[in-house]
DSSP file (Angstrom, degrees, kcal/mol; ACC not computed):
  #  RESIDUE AA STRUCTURE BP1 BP2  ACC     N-H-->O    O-->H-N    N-H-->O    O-->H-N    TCO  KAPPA ALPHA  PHI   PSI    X-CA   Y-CA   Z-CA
    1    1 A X              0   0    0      0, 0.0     2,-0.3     0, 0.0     0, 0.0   0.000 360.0 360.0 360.0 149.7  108.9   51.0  109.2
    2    2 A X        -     0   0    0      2,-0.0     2,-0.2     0, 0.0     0, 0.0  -0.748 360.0-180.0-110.6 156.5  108.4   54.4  111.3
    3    3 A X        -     0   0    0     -2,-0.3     2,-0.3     2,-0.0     0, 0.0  -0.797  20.9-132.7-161.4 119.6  105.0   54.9  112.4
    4    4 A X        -     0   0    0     -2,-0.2     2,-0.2     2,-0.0    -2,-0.0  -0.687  17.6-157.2 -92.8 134.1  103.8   58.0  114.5
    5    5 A X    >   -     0   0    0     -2,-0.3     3,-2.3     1,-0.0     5,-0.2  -0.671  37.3 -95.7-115.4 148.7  101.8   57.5  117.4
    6    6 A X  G >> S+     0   0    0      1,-0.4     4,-1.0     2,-0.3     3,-0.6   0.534 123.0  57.7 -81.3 -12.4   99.6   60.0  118.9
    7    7 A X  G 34 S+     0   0    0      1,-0.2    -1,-0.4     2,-0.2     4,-0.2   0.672 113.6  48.9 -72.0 -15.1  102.4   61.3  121.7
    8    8 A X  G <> S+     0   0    0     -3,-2.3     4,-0.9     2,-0.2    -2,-0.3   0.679 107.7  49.1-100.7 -17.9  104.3   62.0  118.5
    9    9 A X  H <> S+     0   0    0     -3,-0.6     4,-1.5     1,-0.2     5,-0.2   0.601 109.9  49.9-106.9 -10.2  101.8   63.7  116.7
   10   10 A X  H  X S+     0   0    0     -4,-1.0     4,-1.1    -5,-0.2    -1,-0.2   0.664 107.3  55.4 -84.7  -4.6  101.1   65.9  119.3
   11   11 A X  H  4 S+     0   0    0     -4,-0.2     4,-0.4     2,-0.2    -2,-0.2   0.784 111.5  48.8 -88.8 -40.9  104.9   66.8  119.7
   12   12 A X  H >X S+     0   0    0     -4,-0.9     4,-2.2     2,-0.2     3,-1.2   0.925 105.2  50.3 -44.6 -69.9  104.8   67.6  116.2
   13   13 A X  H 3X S+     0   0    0     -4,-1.5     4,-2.0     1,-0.3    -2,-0.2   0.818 114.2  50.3 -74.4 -39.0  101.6   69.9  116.1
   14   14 A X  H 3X S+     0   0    0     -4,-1.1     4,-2.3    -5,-0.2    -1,-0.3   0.871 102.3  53.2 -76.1  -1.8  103.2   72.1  119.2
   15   15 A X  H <> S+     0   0    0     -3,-1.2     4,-3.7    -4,-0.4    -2,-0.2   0.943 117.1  48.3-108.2 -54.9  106.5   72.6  117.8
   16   16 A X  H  X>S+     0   0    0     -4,-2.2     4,-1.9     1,-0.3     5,-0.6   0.896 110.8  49.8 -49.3 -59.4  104.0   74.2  114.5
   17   17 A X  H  X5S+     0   0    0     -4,-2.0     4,-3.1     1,-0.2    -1,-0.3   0.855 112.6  38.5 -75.5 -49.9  102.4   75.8  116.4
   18   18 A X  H  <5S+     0   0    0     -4,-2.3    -2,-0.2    -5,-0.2    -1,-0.2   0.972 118.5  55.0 -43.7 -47.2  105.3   77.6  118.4
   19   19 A X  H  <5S+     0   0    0     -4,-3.7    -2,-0.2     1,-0.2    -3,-0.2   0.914 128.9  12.1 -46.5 -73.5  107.1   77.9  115.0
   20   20 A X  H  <5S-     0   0    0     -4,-1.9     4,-0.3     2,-0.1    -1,-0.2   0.463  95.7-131.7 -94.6   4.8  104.1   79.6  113.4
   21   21 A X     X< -     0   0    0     -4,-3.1     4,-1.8    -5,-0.6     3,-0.3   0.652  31.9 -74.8  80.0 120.0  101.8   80.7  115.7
   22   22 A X  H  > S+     0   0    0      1,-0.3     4,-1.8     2,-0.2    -1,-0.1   0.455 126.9  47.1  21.2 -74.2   97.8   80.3  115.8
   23   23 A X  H >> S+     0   0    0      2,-0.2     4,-1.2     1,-0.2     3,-0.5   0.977 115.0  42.7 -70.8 -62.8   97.1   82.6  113.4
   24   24 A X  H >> S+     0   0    0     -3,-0.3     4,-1.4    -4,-0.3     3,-1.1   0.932 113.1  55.3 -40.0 -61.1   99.5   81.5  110.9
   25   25 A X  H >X S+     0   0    0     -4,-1.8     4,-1.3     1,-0.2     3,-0.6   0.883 104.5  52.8 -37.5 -51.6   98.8   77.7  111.5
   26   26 A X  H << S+     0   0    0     -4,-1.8    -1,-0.2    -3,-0.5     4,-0.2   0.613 108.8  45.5 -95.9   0.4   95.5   78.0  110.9
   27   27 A X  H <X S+     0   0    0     -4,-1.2     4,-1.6    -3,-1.1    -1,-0.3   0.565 110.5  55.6 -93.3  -2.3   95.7   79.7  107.5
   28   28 A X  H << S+     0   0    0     -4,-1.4    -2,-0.2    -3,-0.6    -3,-0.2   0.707 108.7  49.9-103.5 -12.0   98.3   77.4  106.3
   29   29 A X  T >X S+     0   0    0     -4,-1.3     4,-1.3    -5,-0.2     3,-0.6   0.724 106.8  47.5-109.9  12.8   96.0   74.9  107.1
   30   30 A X  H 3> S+     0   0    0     -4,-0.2     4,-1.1     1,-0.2    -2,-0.2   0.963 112.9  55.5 -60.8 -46.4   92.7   76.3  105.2
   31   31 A X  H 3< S+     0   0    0     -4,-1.6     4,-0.4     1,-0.3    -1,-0.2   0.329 105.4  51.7 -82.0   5.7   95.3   76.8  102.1
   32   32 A X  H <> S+     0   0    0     -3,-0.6     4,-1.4     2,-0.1    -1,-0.3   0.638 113.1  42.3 -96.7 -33.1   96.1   73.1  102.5
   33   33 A X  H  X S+     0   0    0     -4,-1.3     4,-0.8     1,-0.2    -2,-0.2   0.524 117.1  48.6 -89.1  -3.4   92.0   71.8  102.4
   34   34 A X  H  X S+     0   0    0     -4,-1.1     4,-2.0    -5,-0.2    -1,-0.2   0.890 108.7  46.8-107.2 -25.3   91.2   74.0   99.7
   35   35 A X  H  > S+     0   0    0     -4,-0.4     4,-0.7     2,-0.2    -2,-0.2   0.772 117.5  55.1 -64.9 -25.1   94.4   73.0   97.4
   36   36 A X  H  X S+     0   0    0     -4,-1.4     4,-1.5     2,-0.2    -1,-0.1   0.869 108.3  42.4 -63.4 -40.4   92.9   69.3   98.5
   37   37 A X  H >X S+     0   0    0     -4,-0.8     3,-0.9     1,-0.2     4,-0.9   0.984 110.5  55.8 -78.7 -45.1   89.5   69.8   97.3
   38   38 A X  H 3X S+     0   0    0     -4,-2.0     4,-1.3     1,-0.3    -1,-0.2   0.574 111.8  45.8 -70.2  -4.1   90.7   71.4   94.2
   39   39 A X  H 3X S+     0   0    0     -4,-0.7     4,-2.0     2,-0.2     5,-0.4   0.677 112.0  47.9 -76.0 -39.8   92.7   68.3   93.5
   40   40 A X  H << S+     0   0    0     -4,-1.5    -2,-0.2    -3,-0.9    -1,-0.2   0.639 109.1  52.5 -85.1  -3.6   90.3   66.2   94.2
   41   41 A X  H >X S+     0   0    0     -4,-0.9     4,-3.2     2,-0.1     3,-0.6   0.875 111.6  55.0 -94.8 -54.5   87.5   68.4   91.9
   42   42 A X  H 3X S+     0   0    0     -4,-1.3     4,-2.7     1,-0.2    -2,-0.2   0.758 103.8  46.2 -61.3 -28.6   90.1   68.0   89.2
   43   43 A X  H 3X S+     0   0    0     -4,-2.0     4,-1.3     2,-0.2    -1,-0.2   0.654 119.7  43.7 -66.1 -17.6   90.5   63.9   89.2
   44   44 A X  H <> S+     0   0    0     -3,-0.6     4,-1.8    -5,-0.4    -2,-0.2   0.968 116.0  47.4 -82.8 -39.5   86.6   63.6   89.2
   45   45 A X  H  X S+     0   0    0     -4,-3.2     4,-1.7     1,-0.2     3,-0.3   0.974 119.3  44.2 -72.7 -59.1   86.6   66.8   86.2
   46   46 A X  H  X S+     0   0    0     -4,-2.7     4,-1.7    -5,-0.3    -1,-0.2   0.878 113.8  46.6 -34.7 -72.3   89.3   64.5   84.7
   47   47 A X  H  X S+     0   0    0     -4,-1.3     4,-2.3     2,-0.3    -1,-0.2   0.839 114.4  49.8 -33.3 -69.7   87.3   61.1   85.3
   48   48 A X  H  < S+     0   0    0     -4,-1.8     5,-0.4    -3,-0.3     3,-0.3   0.957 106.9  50.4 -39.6 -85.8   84.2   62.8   83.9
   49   49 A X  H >X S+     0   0    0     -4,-1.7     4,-1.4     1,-0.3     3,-1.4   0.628 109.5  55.7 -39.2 -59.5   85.9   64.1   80.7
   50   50 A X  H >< S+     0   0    0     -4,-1.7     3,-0.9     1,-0.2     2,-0.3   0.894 111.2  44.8 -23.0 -79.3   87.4   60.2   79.9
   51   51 A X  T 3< S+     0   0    0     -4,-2.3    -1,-0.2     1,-0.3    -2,-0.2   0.224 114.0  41.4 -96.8  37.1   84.2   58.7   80.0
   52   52 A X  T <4 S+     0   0    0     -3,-1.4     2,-1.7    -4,-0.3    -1,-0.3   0.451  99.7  92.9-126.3 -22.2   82.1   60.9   78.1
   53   53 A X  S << S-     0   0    0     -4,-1.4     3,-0.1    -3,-0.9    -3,-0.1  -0.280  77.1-132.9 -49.8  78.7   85.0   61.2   75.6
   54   54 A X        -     0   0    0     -2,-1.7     2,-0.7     1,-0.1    -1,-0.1   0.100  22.4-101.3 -39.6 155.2   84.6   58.9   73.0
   55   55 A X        -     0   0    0      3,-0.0    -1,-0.1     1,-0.0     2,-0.1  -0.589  27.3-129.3 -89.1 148.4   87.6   56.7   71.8
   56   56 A X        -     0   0    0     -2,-0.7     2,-0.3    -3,-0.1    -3,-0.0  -0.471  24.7-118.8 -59.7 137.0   89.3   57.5   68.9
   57   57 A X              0   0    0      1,-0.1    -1,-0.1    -2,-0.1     0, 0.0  -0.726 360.0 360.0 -91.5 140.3   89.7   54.4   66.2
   58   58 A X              0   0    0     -2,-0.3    -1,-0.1    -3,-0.0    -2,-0.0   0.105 360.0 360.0 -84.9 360.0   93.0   53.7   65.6
């Protein structure tokens, strides 16, 4: 199994950060916590909708 350890995740996060630079980095990662929350609004909106649905008789 690979498992990254925190000298590895910091090796990671400069090499991003040269690649794309500050500014860039830090919008790519707003557009990552706002596609998260809207994933996550949509399993609860999902969730919701199920148990207020009744079931259909078969």
């Amino acid at each position: 199994m690979f498992r990254l350890g925190p000298v590895e995740l910091v090796i990671i996060l400069l090499i991003a950060l040269l690649l794309f630079g500050p500014g860039r980095l830090t919008h790519l990662a707003r557009e990552l916590g706002q596609s998260i929350r809207e994933f996550r609004r949509g399993l609860t909106a999902e969730e919701e909708k199920s148990e207020t649905k009744p079931d259909k008789p078969s």
